[in-house]
N, C-alpha and C positions, 0 to 999 in steps of 0.2 A: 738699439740701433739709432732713435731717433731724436735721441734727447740734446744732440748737441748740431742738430741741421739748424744753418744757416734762416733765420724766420722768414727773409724775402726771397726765396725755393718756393715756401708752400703759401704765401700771405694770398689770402684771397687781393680781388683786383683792387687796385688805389687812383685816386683822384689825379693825382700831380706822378712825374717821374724825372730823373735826369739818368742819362747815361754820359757814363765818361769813359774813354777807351786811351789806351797810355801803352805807347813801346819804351822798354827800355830805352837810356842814348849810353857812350861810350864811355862817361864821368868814372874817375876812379871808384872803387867799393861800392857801385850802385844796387847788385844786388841784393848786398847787406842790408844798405839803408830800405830797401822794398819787403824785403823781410819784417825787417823791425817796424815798418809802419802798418803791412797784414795783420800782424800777431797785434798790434794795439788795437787796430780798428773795429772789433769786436765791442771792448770796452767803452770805445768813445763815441760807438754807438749807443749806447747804454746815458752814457753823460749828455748825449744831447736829446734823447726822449726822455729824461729826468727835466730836462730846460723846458720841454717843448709836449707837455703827456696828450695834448690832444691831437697831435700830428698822426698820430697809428704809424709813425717812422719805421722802413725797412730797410736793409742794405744786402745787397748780393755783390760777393764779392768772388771772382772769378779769373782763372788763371790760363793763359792761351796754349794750345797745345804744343807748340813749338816750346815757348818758353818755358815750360812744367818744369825740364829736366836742369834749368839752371838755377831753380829756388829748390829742388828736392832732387840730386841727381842719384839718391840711393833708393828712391821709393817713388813709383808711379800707377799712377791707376789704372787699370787694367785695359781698359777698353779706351785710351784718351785716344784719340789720332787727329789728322786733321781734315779738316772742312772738306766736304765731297765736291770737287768743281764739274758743276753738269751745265750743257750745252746744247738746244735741239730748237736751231732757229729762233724765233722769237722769246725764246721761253729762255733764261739761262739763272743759272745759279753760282756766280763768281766764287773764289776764295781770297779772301784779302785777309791774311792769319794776321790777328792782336794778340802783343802778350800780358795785358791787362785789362779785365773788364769789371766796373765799378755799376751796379743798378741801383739808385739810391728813390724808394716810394715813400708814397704818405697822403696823407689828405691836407696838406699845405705845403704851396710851393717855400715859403721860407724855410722851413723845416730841411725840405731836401737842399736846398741853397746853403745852409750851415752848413751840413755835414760833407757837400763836394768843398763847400773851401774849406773846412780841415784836409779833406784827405788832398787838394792841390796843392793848399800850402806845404804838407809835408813831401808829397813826391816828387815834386818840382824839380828837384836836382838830381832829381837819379831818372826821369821818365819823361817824355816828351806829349802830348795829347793831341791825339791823332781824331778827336772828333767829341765835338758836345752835344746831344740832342735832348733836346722837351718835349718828352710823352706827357699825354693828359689822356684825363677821361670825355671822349665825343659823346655829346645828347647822352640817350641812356646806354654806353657802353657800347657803343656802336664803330667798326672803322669806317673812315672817309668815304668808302662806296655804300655808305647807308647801312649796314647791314650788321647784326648784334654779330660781335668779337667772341670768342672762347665759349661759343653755345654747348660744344664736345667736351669742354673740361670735367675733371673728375671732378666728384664733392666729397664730404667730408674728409676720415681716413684716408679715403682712396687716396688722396691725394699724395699724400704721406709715401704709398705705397708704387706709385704710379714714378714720382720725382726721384726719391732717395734710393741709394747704394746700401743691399742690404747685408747678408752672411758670404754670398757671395763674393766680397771683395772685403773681410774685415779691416781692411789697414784704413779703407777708405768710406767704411758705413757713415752713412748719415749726408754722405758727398751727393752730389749729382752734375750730369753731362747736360751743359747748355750751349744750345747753338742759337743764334744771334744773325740776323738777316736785316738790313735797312731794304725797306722797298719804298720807292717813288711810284706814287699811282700817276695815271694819264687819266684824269677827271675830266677833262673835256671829252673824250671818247665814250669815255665809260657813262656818262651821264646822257649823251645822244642813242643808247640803246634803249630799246622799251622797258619798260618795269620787270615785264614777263621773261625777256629775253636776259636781262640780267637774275633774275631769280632760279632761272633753267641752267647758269650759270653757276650759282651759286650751289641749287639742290634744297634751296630753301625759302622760303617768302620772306620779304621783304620788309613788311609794315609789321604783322605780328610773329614772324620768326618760328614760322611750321617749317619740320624741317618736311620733304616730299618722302613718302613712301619709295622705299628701296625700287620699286618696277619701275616708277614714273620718273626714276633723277636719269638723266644723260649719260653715255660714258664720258663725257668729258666734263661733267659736274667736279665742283670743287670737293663736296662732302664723299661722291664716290671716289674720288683719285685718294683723300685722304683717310678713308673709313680701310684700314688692310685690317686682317686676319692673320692668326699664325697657324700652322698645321691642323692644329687640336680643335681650332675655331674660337676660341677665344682673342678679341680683339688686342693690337697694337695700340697701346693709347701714350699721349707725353700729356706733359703740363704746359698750357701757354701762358704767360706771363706777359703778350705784346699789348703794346701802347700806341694810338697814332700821334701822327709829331705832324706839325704842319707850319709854313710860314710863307712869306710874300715868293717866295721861291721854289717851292716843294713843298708836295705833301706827299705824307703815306704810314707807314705801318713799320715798326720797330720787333717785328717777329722773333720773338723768344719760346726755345723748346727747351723743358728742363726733363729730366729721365732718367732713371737708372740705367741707362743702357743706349749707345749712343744709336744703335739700330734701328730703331724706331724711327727716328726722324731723318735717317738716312734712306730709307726705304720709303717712307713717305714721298722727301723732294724727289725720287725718283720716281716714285709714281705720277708729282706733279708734272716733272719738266718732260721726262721720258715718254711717259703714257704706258699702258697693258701691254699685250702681246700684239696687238695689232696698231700700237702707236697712239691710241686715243689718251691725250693729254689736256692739264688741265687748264681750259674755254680761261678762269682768271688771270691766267700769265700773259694774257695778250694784252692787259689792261694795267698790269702792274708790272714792274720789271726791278729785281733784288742785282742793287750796285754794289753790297759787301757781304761777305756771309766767312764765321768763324767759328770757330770751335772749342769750349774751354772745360774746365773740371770748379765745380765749387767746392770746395773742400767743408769738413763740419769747422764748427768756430773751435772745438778742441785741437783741430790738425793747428787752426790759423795761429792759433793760439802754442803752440809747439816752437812754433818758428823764430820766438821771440827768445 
């Protein structure tokens, strides 16, 4: 199942990031050409960690749900749809669908710099770029409200197991469902709450990163809104892959859920935006507010590699 997943699905966390997001535009044979440069860039991934071996180079390379049906309209993944657009006063989660999303990691920003301008050079006629962001790694792995990122990730295997499409869907084993959320934090607010008051918040400390015993977290804690369960009691877990991006303009957090299964992360944001049965939602979306949010399929590099 998993010998031919995409390596920046499961790469533990990296240093440097760029995202690149590309719609189609109307140019004759563009699909074509979008094809023929997926199915390459597998390889030319390869040719530039061959250039560059201390970069730990990754690439994710993902397909928008809308778009899916115009590069493969005889075969689609089972569970692809689009972005859940939610809404509950302060709290919202937009849908703004991309039909191309390019993750390009590593531990040097040149490294990821090569490898988006191949893939701009080649797409450029056939796709237009709808947005460029510089994730990095904050202090020790921390997002911009202080507080260590992807504490709940799975480790080893798990991870494996958590991200990738497995018997379930063979056409598409090895694939996984990633959603994609830019959020703008409000650090000036966020930084006038007390230490305490942001940790009750969070459901977790701060400085050393305990998370609180299940009695003591809030229901409007971020760790309870996003800790679900399924029937059986066994937890709901995805894979986060986000990065904060910051600059003289904005800051904030480049939220990536990756999964075999798009439910998970769907039933999450709704626990965040929505709240329980009695509406308790979650205390951090007052502080941060998600201005895009999509939907895509990564396919393995064997599908990518088909299409050429």
């Amino acid at each position: 199942m998993t010998q031919n997943y995409q390596s920046g699905v499961i790469a533990e966390a990296s240093g440097d990031a760029l995202f690149l997001l590309y719609n189609r535009n109307h140019r004759p044979d563009n699909d074509q050409r979008i094809k023929a440069l997926l199915a390459a860039l597998p390889d030319r991934l390869e040719t530039v960690r061959a250039r560059l071996p201390e970069s730990a180079l990754h690439l994710t390379i993902a397909v928008g749900s809308a778009y899916w049906d115009r590069l493969s309209p005889q075969a689609r993944p089972a569970l692809l749809r689009p972005f859940p657009a939610l809404e509950n006063g302060v709290r919202v989660a937009p849908s703004t669908p991309v039909d191309l999303m390019f993750i390009i990691r590593g531990e040097q920003h040149d490294a990821c710099f090569e490898l988006a301008r191949e893939i701009t050079r080649e797409i450029e006629s056939a796709a237009d770029l709808v947005d460029e962001i510089h994730g990095f790694r904050y202090l020790d792995a921390r997002d911009m409200t202080g507080f260590v990122d992807g504490t709940e990730n799975p480790q080893g295997d798990d991870r494996l197991e958590v991200a990738l499409v497995g018997e379930e869907d063979p056409a598409f084993a090895g694939g996984s469902y990633i959603h994609l959320q830019r959020y703008e934090h409000d650090l000036e607010a966020w930084n006038r709450l007390p230490v305490k008051e942001q940790e009750d918040a969070y459901g977790r400390t701060k400085a050393d990163n305990i998370e609180y015993p299940g009695a003591e977290k809030s229901p409007h804690a971020h760790t309870k809104r996003t800790s679900l369960k399924r029937p059986d009691g066994t937890s709901m877990e995805i894979l986060r892959q986000s990065m904060p991006y910051g600059d003289a303009r904005r800051k904030g957090l480049m939220f990536v859920s990756c999964c075999r299964t798009p439910e998970h992360f769907e039933l999450m944001l709704k626990s965040m935006v929505e709240g329980d049965e009695q509406g308790r939602a979650d205390r951090i979306l007052e502080f941060t507010r998600a201005v895009t949010g999509a939907a895509f399929f990564a396919p393995s590099t064997e599908w990518l590699k088909r299409l050429g």
